[in-house]
N, C-alpha and C positions, 0 to 999 in steps of 0.2 A: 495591264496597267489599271489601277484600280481609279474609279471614279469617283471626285468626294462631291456631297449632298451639304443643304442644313435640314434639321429639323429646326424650328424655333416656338416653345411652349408661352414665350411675355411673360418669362418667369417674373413672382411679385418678391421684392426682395428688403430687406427689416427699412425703416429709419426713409422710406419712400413712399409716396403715394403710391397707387396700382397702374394710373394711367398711365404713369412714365416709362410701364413697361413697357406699352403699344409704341409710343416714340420710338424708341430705344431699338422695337424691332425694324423699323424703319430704315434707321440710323445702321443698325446692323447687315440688312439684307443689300443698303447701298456698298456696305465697307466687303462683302460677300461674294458682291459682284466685280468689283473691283479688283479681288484676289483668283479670280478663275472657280468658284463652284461652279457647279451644274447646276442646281436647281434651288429656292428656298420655298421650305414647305412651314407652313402656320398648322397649330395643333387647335385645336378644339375643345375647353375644356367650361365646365358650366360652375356656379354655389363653393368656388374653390378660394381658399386664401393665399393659396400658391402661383395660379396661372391666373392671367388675367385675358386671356385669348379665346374671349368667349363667343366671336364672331369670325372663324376665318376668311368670309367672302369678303368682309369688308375691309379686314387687314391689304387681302392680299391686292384687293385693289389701288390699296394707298400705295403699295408696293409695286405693283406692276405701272404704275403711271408713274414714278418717280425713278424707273431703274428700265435699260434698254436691252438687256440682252440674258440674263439669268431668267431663269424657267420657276415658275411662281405657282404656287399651288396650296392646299390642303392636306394636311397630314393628321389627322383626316376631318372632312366633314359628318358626323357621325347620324348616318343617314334615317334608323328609327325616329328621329325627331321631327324629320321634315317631308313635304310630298315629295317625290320625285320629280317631278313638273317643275317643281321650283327652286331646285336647286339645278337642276338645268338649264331655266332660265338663266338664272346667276351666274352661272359659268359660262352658256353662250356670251352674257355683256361683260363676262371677264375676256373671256377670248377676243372681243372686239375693242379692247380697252390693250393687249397687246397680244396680238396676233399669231399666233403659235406658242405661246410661249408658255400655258397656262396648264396644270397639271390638275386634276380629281381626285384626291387620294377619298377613298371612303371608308369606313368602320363603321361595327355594328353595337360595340360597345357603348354604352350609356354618356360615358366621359364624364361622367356625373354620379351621385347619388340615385339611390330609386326615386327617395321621393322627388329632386328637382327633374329628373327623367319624366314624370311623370307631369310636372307643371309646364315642363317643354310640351309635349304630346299627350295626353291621356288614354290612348291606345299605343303607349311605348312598348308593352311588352308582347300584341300581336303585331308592331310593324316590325319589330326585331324577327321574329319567327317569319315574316313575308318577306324580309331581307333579300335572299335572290331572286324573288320576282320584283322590290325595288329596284334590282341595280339591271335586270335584263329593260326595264320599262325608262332606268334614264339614258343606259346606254343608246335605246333609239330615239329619243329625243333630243339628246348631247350631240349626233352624230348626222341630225335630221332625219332618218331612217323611218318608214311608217313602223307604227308596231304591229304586233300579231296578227295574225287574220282573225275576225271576231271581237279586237278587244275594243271596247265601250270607248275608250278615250285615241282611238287609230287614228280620226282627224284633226287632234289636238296636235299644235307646233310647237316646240320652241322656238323662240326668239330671241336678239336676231341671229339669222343666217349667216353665215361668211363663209369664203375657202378654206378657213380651216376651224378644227375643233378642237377642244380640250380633251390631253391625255388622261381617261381614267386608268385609276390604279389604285386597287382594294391592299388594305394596311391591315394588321392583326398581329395578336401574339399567340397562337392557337394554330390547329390546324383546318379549323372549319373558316378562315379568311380566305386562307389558303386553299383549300378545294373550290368556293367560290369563284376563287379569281382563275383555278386551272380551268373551271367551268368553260367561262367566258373569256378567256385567254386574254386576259391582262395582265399586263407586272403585277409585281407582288412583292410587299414588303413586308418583314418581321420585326416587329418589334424587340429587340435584342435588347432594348436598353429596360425593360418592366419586367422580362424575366431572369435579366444577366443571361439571357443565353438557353436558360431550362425548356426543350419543346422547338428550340430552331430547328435541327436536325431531322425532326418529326415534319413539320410543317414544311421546311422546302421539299423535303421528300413526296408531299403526299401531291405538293404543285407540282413539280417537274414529271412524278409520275400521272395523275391525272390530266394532265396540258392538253386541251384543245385547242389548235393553232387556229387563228383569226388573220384577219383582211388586215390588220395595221399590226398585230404581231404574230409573226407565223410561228416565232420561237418565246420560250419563256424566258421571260427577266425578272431574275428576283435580286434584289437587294433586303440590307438590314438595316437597323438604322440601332449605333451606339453612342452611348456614354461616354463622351471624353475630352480631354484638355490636356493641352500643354504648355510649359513654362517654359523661360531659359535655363532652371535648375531644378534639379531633383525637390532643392530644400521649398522656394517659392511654392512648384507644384502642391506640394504637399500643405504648406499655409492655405494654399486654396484652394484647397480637397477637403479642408475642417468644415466646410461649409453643407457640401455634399453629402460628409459623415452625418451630421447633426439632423440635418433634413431627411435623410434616409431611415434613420431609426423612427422617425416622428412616423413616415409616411406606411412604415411596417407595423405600425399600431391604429394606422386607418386614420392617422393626424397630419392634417394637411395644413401646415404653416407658410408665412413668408421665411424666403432662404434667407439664413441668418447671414451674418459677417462671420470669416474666420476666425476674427477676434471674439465675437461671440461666442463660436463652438472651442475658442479654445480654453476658455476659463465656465463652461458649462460641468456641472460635476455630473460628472457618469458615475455610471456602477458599475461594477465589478463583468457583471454578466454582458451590458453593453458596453462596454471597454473590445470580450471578446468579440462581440458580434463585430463592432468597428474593426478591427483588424480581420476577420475576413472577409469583410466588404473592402478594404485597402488590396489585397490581393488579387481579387475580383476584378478591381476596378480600374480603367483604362487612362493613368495620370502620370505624367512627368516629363522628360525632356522629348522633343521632337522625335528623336529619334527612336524613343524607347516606343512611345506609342504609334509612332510610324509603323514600326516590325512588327506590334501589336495588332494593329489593324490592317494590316496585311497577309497576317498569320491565319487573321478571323475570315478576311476574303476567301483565302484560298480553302480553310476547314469547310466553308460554306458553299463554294465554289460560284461566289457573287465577283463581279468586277463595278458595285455601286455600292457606298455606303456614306447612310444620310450619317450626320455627325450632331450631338445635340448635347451643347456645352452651356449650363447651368452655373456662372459665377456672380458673386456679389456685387463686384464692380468692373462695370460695361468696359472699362478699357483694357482691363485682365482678361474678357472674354473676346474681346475684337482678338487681344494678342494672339491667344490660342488659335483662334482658327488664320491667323497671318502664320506663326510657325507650321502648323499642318501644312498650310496652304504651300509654304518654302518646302516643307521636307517632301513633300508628294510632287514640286513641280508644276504645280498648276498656274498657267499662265493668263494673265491678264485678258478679256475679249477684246477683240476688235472694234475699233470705235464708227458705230456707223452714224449714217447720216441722218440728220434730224426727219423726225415721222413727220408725214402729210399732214 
């Protein structure tokens, strides 16, 4: 049985303020929860007119204090930018803010431009290159664990403590995320929705073959996380797939807009040569009735030979995108959580 996820990027969307995307994920990860996901992961992205999700620590907090039982996380926190110290910190007082429940996704990707990469951090591109000796240095801090014998900062703690810890797990669309995470035997997730696909095959390969089995995961777990939406009809799907069309061409020429309206993309004049590209991204692309995309993403499970896959549905309007993941959520089955009892 395949396990559905979210991503959520607070896409910025035309004829809106940005902030209302942060709401919206809010409003979203509660309606998420509700429907039986596994987990909602917040993206990371910086200088962008598209996402407005430029802070995942503090998303996910609004989120985890506002929802009981869905697994809330980073997808990813893009760790070049920040010490490791401190984003361990972060996620210890997210773990203690809900208790098991909190995920680490990390990346080594900029998520950004060079040059705002570089007004985040000014040594962004040798912490990129120190990357697995970041994520060995927050793994013992996340997990309370001393570090290395020798290393300068061994007495340093994070804070605070509790019985339990935050799940890391290293995201990428490459296969060098992926050796990283076989490294240290953590999940691992590919980003299938930045390549359509191009390099998955590669990279789980190179985790499942590299996999060093760990104390919290003796086996690998890899998931993917795709592109998709569903409607009640073939024809709706497709009204609200103009949106994605438009957006995608923009973002292939390195132009990062608000997602337009359907209505937008449908009276925008293309040309000839993007007319063809939009129809093989319509082929490509994972949209239409429950059912179609259900065997769709099932199909891609099993090619993968994943039983988790995040889902990361980009529409104009918030209640077209609730819908889709309510149909998924009916055609896969996932049932409602358990209502526990109010926290101490």
């Amino acid at each position: 049985m395949v396990r559905l996820s979210v991503l959520d990027q607070s896409t910025v969307v035309s004829g809106r303020s940005p902030d209302t995307s942060i709401r919206e994920s809010i409003r979203l990860a509660q309606h998420c929860e509700a429907l039986g996901y596994a987990r909602y992961w917040c993206a990371e992205h910086h200088n962008s007119d598209s996402q407005a999700g430029t802070a995942p620590e503090i998303l996910i907090a609004a989120i985890a204090a506002t929802t009981r039982t869905i697994r809330v996380g980073s997808a990813g926190v893009m760790l070049p930018h920040y010490p490791a110290l401190k984003v361990a910190e972060q996620f210890r007082v997210l773990d203690a803010i809900a208790p098991g429940r909190i995920d680490l996704g990390l990346g080594r990707a900029p998520g950004s431009d060079g040059r705002t990469a570089y007004a985040l951090n000014p040594r962004a591109d040798a912490a990129a290159e120190q990357f697995p000796a970041a994520v060995r240095d927050l793994l013992a801090w996340v997990s309370g664990e001393p570090l290395t014998q020798g290393h300068p900062f061994r007495d340093v703690r994070a804070q605070p403590a509790g019985p339990t810890t935050p799940e890391v797990w290293i995201l990428g669309s490459s296969d060098y995320g992926a050796q990283v995470a076989a490294h240290f035997g953590l999940p691992y997730c590919f980003a299938h929705f930045i390549t359509d696909g191009h390099g998955a095959d590669q990279a789980l390969a190179a985790y499942r073959g590299g996999y060093r089995p760990s104390v919290r995961h003796p086996e690998p777990h890899a998931a993917i996380c795709v592109w998709a939406m569903a409607a009640e009809t073939r024809e709706e799907a497709a009204w609200l797939f103009q949106s994605r069309e438009m957006w995608r061409l923009g973002r292939d020429r390195g132009v990062y807009t608000a997602l337009p309206s359907p209505h937008e993309a449908s009276v925008h004049p293309y040309s000839d040569v993007e007319k063809v590209r939009i129809e093989r991204l319509r082929q490509r692309a994972l949209f239409g009735t429950p059912d179609v995309v259900g065997d769709r993403l099932r199909a891609l499970a099993a090619e993968h030979r994943v039983d988790e896959i995040a889902i990361l549905t980009t529409l104009h309007d918030p209640d077209a995108r609730r819908r889709s993941y309510a149909l998924l959520a009916q055609e896969f089955g996932l049932r409602p959580p358990e209502i526990l009892p109010p926290a101490d």
